[in-house]
MOPAC internal coordinates of N, CA, C and O (Angstrom, degrees):
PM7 1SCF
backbone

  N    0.0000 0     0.00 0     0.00 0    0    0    0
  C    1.4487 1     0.00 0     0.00 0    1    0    0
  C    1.5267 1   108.20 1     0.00 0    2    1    0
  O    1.2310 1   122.03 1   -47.55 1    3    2    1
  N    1.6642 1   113.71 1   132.45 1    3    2    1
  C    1.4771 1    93.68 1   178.95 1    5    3    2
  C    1.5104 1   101.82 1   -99.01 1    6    5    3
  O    1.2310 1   131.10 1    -1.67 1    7    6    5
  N    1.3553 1    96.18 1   178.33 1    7    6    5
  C    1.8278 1   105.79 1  -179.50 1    9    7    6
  C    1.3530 1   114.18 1  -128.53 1   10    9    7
  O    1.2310 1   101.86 1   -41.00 1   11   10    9
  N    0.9807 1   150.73 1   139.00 1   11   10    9
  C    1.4040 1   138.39 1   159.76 1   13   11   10
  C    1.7394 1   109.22 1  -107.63 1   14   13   11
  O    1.2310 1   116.82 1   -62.68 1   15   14   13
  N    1.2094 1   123.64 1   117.32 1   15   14   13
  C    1.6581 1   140.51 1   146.27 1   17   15   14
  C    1.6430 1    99.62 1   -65.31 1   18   17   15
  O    1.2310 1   134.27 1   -27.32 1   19   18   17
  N    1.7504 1    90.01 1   152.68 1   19   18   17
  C    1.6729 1   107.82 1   173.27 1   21   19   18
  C    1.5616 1    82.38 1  -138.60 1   22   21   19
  O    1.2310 1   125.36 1   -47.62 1   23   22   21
  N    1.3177 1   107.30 1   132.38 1   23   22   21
  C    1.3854 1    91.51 1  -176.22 1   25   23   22
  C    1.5114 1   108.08 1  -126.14 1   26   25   23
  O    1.2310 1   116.21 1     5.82 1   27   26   25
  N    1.2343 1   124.81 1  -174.18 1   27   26   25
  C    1.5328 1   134.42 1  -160.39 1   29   27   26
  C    2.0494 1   105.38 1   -44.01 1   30   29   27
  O    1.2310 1   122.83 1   144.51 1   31   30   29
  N    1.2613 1   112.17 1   -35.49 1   31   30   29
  C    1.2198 1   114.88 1  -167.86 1   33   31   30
  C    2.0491 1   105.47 1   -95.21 1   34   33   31
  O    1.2310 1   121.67 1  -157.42 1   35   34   33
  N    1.2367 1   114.42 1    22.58 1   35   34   33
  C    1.0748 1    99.40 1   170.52 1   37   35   34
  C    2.2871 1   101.85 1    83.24 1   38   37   35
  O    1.2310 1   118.05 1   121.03 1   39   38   37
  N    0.8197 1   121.33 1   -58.97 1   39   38   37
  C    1.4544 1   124.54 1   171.88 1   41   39   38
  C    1.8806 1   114.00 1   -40.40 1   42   41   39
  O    1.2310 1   129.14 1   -24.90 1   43   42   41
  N    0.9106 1    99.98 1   155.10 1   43   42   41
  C    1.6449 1   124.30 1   173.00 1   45   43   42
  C    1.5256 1   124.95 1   -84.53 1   46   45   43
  O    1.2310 1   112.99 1   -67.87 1   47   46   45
  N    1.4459 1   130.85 1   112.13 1   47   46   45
  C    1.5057 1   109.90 1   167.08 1   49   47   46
  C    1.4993 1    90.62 1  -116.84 1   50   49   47
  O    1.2310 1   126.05 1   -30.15 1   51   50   49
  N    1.5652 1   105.98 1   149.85 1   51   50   49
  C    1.4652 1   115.17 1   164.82 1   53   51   50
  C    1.3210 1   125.27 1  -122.64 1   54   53   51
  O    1.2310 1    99.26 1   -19.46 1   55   54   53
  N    1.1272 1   154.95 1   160.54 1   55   54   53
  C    1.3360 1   136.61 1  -177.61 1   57   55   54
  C    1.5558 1   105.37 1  -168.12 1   58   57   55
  O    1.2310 1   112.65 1   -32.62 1   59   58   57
  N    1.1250 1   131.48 1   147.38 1   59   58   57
  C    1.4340 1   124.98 1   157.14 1   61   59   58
  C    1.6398 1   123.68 1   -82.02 1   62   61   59
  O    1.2310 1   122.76 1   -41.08 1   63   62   61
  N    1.3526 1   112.31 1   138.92 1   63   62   61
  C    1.4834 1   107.32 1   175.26 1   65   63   62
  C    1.9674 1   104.33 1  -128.18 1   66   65   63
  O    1.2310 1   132.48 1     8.14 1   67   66   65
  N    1.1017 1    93.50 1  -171.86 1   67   66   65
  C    1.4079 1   101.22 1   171.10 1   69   67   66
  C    1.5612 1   112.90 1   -81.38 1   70   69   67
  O    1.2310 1   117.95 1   -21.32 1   71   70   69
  N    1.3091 1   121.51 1   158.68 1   71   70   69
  C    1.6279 1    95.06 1  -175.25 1   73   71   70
  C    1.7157 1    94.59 1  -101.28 1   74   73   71
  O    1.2310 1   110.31 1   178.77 1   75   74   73
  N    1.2077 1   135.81 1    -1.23 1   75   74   73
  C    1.6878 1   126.47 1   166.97 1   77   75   74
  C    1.2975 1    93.59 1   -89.39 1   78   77   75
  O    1.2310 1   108.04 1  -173.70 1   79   78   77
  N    0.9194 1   139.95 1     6.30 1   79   78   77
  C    1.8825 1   133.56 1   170.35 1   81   79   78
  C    1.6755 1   109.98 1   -56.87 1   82   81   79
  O    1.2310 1   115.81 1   -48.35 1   83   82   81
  N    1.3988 1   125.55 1   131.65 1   83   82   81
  C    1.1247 1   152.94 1   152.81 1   85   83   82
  C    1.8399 1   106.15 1   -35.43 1   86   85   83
  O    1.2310 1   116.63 1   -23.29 1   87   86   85
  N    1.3929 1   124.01 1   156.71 1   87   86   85
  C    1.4736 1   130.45 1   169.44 1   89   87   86
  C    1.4142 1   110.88 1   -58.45 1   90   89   87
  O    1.2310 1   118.98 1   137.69 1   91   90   89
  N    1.1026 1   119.55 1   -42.31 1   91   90   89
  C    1.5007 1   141.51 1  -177.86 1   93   91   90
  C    1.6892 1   105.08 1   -50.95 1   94   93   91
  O    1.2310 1   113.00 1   141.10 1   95   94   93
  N    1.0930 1   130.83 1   -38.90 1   95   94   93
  C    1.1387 1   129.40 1  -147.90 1   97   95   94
  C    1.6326 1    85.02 1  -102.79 1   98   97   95
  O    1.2310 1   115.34 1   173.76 1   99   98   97
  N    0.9158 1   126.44 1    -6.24 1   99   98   97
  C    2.2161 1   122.57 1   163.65 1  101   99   98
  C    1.5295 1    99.73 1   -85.73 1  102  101   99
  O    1.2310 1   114.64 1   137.38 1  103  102  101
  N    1.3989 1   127.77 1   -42.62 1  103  102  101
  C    1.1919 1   136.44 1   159.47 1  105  103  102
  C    1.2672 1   129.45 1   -28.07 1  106  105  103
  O    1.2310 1   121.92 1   123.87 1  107  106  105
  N    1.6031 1   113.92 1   -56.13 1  107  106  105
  C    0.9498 1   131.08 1  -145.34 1  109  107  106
  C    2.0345 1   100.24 1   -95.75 1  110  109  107
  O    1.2310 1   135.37 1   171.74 1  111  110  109
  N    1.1842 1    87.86 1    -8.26 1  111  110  109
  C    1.9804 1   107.78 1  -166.23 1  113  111  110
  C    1.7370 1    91.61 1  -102.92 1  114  113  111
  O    1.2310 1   120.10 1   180.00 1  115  114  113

């Protein structure tokens, strides 16, 4: 599953996770 973050500065992070994945695991990337 992908995800997209917008984060504090206005910019984009995207990443794929598992979709039963925990909060931790966007964290953890």
């Amino acid at each position: 599953m992908q995800c997209k973050v917008t984060l504090l500065d206005g910019s984009e992070y995207g990443c794929d996770v598992d979709k039963r994945s925990r909060g931790q695991v966007l964290f953890d990337k």
